[in-house]
MDAnalysis code that builds the backbone (N, CA, C; Angstrom):
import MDAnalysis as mda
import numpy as np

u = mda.Universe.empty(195, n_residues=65, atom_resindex=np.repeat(np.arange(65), 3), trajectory=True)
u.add_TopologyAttr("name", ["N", "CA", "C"] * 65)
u.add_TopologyAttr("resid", np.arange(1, 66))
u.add_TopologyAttr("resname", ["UNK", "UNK", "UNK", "UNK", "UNK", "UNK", "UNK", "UNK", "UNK", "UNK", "UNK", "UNK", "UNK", "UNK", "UNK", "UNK", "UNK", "UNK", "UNK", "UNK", "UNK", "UNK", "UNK", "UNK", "UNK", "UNK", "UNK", "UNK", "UNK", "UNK", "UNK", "UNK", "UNK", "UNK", "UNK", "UNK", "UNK", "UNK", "UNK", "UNK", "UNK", "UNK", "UNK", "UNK", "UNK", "UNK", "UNK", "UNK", "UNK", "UNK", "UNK", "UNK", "UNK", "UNK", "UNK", "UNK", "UNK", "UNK", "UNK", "UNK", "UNK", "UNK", "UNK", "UNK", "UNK"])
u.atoms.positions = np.array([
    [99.958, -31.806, -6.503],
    [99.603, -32.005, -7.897],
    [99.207, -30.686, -8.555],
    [98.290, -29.796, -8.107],
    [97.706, -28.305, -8.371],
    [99.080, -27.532, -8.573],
    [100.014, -28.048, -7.528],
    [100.981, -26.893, -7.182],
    [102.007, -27.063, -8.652],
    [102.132, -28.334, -9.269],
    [102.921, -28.362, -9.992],
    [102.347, -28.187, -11.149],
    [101.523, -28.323, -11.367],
    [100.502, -28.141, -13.008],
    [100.390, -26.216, -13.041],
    [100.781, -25.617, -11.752],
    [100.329, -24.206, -11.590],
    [101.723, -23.886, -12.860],
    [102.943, -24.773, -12.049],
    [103.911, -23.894, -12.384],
    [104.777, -24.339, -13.965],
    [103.518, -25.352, -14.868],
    [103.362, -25.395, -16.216],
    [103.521, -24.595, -16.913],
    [102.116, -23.428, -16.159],
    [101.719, -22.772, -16.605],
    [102.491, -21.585, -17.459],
    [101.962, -20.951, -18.564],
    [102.743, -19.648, -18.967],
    [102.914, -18.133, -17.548],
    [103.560, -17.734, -17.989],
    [103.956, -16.994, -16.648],
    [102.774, -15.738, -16.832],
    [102.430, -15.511, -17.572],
    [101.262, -14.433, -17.479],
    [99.902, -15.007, -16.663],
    [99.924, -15.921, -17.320],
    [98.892, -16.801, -16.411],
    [98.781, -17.328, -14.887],
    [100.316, -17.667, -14.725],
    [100.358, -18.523, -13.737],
    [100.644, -17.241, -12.611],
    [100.744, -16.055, -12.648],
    [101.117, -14.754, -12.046],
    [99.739, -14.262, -11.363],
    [98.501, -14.156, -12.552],
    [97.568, -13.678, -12.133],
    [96.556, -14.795, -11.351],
    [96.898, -16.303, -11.492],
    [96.468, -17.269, -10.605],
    [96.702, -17.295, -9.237],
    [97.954, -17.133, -8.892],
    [98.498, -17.244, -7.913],
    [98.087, -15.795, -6.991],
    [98.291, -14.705, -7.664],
    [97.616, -13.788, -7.226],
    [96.127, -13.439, -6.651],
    [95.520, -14.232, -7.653],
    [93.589, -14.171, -7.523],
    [93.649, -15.018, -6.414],
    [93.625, -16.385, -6.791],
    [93.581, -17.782, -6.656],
    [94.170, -18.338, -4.997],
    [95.389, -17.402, -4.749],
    [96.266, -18.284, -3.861],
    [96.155, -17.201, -2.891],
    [96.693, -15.621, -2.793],
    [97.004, -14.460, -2.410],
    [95.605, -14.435, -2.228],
    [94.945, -13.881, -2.999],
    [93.181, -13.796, -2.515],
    [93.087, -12.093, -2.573],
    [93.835, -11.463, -3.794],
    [93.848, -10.226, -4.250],
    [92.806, -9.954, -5.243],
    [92.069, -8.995, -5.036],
    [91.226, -8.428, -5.728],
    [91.725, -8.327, -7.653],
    [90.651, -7.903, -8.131],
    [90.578, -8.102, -9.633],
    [91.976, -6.242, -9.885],
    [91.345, -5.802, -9.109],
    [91.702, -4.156, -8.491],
    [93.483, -3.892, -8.353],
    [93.291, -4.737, -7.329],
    [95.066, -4.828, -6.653],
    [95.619, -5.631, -7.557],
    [95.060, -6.514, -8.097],
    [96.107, -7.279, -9.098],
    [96.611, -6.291, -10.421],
    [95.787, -5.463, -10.579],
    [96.334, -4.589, -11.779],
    [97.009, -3.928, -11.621],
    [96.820, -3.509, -10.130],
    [97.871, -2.209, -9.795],
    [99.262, -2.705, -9.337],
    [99.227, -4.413, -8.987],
    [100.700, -4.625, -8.990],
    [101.321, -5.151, -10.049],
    [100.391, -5.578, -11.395],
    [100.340, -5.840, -12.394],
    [101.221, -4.919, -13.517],
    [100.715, -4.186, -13.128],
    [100.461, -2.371, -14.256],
    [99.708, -2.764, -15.600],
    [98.853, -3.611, -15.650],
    [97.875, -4.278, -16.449],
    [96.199, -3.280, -16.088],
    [95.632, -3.922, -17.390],
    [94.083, -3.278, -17.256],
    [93.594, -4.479, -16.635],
    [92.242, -3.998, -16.084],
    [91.149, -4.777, -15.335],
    [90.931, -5.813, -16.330],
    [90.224, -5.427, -17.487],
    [89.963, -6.712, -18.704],
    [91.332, -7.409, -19.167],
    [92.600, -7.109, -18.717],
    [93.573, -7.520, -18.999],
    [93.618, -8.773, -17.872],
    [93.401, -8.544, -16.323],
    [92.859, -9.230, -15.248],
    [92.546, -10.393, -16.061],
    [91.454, -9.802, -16.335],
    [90.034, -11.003, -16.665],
    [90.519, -12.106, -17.282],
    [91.348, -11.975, -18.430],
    [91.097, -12.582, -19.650],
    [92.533, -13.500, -19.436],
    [93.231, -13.222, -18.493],
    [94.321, -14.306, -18.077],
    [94.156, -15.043, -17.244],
    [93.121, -14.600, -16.438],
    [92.690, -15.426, -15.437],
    [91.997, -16.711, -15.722],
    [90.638, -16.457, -16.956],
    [90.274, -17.016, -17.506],
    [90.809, -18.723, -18.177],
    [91.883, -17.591, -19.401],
    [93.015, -18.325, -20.081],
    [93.582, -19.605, -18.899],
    [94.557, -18.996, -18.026],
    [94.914, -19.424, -17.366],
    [94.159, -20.907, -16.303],
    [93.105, -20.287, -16.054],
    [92.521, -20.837, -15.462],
    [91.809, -22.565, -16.312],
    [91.252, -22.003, -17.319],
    [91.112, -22.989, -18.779],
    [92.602, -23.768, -18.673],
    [93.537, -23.585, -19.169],
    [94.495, -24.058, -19.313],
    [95.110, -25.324, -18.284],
    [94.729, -24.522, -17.372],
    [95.238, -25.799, -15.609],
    [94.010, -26.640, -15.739],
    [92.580, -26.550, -15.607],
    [91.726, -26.954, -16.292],
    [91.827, -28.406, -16.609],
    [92.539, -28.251, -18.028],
    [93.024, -29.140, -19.032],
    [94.157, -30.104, -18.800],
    [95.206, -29.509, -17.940],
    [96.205, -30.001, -17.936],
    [95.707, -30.950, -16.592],
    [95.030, -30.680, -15.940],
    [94.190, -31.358, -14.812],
    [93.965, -32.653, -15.344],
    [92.821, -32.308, -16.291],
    [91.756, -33.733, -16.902],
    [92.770, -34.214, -17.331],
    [94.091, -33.848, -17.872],
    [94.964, -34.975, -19.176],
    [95.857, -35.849, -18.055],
    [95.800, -35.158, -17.148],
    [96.505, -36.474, -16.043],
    [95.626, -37.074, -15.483],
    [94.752, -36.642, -15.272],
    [93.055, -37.701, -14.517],
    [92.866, -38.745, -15.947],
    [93.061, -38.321, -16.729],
    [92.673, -39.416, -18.228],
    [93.712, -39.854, -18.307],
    [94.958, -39.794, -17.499],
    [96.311, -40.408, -18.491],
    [96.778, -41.502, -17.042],
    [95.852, -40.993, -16.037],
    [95.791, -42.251, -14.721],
    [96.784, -41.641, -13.789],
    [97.077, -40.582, -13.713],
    [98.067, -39.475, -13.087],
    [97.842, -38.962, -12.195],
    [96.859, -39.101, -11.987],
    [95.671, -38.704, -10.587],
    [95.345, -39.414, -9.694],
])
């Protein structure tokens, strides 16, 4: 269920998830395979993270779960 709501996701997002999230790469190494800034890191992860989040609860509320 996680695995398929991941791959919803927008690809900026779903890149630095899988990276943090799955891989278990630093905030550090993700930029440098990125070629992104650190606060660039942050703020997709975030996004991203919000986003699956949501798409989570709307199938737990829609009985999908």
């Amino acid at each position: 269920m996680i695995t398929m709501a991941i791959k919803t996701l927008p690809e900026d997002y779903r890149i630095v998830i899988c990276l943090r999230d799955i891989e278990g790469l630093s905030t550090t190494e993700t930029c440098e395979v990125l070629g992104i800034s650190e606060a660039n890191v942050k703020v997709r992860l975030h996004r991203g993270r919000a986003a699956l989040k949501k798409l989570l609860q709307d199938k737990k509320s829609d009985g999908k779960i």
